[in-house]
C-alpha positions, 0 to 999 in steps of 0.5 A: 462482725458487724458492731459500732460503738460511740459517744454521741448527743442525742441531736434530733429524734421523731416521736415514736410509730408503729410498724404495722406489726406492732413494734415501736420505731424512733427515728432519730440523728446523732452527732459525734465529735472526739479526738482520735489519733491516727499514724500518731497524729492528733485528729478531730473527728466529727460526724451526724449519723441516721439512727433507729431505735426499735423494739422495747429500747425504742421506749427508753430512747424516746424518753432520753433529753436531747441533747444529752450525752450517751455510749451508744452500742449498735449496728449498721445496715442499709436504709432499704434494700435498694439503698446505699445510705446508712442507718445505726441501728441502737441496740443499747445506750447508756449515759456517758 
C-alpha cells in the first residue's frame, strides 16, 4: 500500500500546464509542521515535500489560497524513472 495522508499549507505552487496529452498538471511545495509522539516522547516534525496535482483535481488545487491549510490525501512515486527524489502526488484535499 501505498497512501500518505497529512495536514499541510499550501507554500508554493506553479501555474498550471498541459502534458502533451492534454491532462492539466500543477507543481507545487507543501509544508508540514505537528506534534508527533514517539517511544512516548513528544516530537516536532516538520518537513517541505514536492507535490503534483494531475487531472480534474489540478483545477480546484490551483484555485486554493497559498497559504492556506489542507488534509491532503495522496501518493508517492519517483520524480522520473531514473530518480531517487520523491513527489506526492495529491489525490483529494480538503480544507483543515
Amino acid at each position: 500500500m501505498n497512501e500518505l495522508r497529512f495536514t499541510g499549507l499550501i507554500a508554493e505552487r506553479e501555474v498550471i500546464r498541459y502534458t502533451p496529452a492534454g491532462l492539466p498538471i500543477v507543481n507545487a511545495v507543501l509544508q508540514h509542521s505537528s506534534q508527533q509522539v514517539e517511544a512516548g516522547i513528544a516530537r516536532q516534525t516538520e518537513f517541505e515535500i514536492a507535490a503534483v496535482a494531475a487531472g480534474e483535481i489540478s483545477g480546484r488545487f490551483s484555485a486554493a489560497p497559498l497559504g492556506g491549510a489542507y488534509e491532503f490525501s495522496g501518493f508517492l512515486a519517483r520524480k522520473s524513472r531514473n530518480s531517487k527524489s520523491l513527489v506526492f502526488h495529491i489525490i483529494d484535499f480538503r480544507a483543515a
